[in-house]
C-alpha positions as CSV (number, residue, x, y, z in Angstrom):
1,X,35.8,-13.2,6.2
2,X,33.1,-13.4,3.7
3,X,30.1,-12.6,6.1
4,X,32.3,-9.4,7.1
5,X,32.5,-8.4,3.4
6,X,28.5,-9.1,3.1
7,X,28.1,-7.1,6.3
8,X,30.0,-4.4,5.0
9,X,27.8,-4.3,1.5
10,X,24.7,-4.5,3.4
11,X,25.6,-1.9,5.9
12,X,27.1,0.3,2.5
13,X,24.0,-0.1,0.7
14,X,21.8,0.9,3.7
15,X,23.5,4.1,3.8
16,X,23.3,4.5,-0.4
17,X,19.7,4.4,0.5
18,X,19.3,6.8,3.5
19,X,21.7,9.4,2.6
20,X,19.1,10.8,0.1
21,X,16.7,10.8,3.0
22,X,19.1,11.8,6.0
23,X,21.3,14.8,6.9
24,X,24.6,14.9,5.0
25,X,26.5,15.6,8.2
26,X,25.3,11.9,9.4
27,X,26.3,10.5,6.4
28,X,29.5,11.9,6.4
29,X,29.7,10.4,10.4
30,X,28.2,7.1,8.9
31,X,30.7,6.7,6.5
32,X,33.6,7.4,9.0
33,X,32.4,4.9,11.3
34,X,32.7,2.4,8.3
35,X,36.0,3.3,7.4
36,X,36.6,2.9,11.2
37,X,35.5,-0.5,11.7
38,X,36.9,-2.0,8.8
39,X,40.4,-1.3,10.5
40,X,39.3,-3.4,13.6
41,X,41.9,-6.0,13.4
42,X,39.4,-8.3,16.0
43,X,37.0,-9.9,14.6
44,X,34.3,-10.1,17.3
45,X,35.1,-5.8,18.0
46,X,34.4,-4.9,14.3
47,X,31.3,-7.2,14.0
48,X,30.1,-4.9,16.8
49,X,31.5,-1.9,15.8
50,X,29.0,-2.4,12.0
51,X,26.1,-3.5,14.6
52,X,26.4,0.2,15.7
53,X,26.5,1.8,12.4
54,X,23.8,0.0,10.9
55,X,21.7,1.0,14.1
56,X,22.6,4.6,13.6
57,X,21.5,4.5,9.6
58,X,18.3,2.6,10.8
59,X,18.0,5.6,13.1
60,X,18.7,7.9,10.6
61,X,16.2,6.5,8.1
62,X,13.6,6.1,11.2
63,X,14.1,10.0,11.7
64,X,14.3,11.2,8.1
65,X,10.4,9.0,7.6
66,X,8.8,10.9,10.3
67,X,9.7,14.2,8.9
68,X,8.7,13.5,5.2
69,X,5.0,12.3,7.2
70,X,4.9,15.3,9.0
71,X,5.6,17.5,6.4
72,X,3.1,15.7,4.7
73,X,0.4,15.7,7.3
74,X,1.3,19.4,7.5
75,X,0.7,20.0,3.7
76,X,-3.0,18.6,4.2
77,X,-3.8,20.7,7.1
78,X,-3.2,23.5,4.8
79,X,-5.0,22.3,1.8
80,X,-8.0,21.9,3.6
81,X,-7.5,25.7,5.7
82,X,-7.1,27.1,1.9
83,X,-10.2,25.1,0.3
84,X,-12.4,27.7,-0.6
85,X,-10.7,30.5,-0.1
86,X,-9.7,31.8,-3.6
87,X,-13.3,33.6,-3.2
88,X,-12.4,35.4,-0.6
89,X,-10.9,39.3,-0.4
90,X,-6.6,38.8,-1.0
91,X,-6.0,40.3,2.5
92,X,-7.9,37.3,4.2
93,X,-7.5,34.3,2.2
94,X,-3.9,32.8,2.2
95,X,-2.9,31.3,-0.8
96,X,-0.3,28.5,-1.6
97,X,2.6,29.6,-3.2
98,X,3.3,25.7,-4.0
99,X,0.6,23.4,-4.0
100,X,1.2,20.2,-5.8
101,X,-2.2,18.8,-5.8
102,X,-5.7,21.0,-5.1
103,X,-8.5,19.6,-2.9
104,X,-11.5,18.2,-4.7
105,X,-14.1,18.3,-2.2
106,X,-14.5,18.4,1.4
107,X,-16.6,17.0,4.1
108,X,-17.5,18.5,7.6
109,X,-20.1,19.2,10.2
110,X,-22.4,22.1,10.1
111,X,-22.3,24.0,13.2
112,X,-24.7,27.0,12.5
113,X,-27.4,27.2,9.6
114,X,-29.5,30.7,8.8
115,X,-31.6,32.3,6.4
116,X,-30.0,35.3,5.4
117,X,-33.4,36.5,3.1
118,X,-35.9,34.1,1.6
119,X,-34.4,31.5,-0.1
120,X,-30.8,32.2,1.0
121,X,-29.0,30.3,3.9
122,X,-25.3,30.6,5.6
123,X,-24.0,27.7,6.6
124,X,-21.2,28.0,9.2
125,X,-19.0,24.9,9.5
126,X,-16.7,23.2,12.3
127,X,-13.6,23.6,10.6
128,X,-14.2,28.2,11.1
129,X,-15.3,27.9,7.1
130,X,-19.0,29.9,6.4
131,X,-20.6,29.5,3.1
132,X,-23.4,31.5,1.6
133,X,-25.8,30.3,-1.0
134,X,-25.8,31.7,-4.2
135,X,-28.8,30.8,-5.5
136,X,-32.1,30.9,-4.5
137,X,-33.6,27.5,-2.9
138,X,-37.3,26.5,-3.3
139,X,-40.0,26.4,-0.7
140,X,-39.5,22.8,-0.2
141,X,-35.5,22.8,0.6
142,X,-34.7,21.7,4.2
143,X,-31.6,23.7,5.7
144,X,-28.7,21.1,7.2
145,X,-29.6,21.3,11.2
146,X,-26.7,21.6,13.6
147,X,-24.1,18.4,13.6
148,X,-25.3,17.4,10.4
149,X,-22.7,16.3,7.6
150,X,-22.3,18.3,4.3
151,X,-19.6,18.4,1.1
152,X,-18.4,21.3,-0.7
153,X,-17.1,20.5,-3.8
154,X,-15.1,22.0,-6.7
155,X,-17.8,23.1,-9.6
156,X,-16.8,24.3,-13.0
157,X,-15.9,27.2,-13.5
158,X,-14.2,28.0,-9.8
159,X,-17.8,27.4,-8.3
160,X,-18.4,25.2,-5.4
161,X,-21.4,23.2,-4.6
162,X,-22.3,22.2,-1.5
163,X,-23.9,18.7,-1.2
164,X,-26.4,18.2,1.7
165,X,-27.6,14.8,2.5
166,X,-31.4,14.3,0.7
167,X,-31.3,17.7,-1.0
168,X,-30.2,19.0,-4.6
169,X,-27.2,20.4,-5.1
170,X,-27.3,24.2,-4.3
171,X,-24.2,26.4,-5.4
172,X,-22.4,28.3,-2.7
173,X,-19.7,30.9,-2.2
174,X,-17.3,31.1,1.0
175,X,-17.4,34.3,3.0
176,X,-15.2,33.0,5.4
């Protein structure tokens, strides 16, 4: 009688903890079947009867997990679309109405490099992201070739700064 009562506990507590987590409706259903099987009068049939509940809240917890992970994958994929893009026209750049932290810096591959005027260089990147230059380079400034890797950080000021492996620093602004 005592292992049914710590069953029961166990099994109550495991729905405590996912009901926060899982639809109410299956709480509700979880809770019913609880009620349920501590009416079964044989001892071997209720035993069972908690064995299914308990694998329904796992299920239920299981379920609930790979949403929030989703929706958190999803939340990045956005993040990184938006980096940037407070610089460009409102009609193009989608903004985040609730964005709960703001990307630093990001890293990608540079797919197209060109020199718009002397001293002044596009860079196109993998991810559909262009950057221009915003200041003047020297003479002896190398331009990322194709596949290379580059960063774009945050600056001060709502400047960026794109980081390119051997080279200084050089201020940039995103077109696209």
């Amino acid at each position: 009688m005592l292992r049914i009562q710590l069953l029961a506990a166990g099994l109550m507590t495991c729905m405590a903890i996912s009901t926060p987590l899982a639809a109410q409706d299956s709480s509700d259903a979880l809770e019913q079947a609880i009620i349920q099987c501590s009416e079964i009068a044989n001892i071997n049939d209720r035993v069972a009867c908690y064995d299914s509940a308990a694998s329904r809240a796992r299920a239920a917890v299981a379920e609930a997990e790979v949403r929030e992970e989703q929706q958190s994958e999803q939340q990045a994929i956005i993040a990184r679309e938006e980096f940037g893009g407070e610089t460009l026209p409102r009609e193009v750049s989608p903004q985040a109405q609730r964005r709960e932290e703001e990307l630093q810096a990001i890293t990608a591959t540079v797919t197209r490099s060109r020199q718009t005027q002397p001293g002044y260089y596009a860079i196109s990147l993998d991810d559909g992201t262009e950057w221009v230059f915003t200041e003047s380079v020297g003479s002896r400034f190398f331009p990322p070739r194709n596949g290379a890797e580059v960063t774009v950080e945050r600056g001060a000021l709502g400047s960026y700064r794109m980081l390119i492996p051997r080279q200084a620093p050089v201020r940039v602004r995103r077109v696209r």
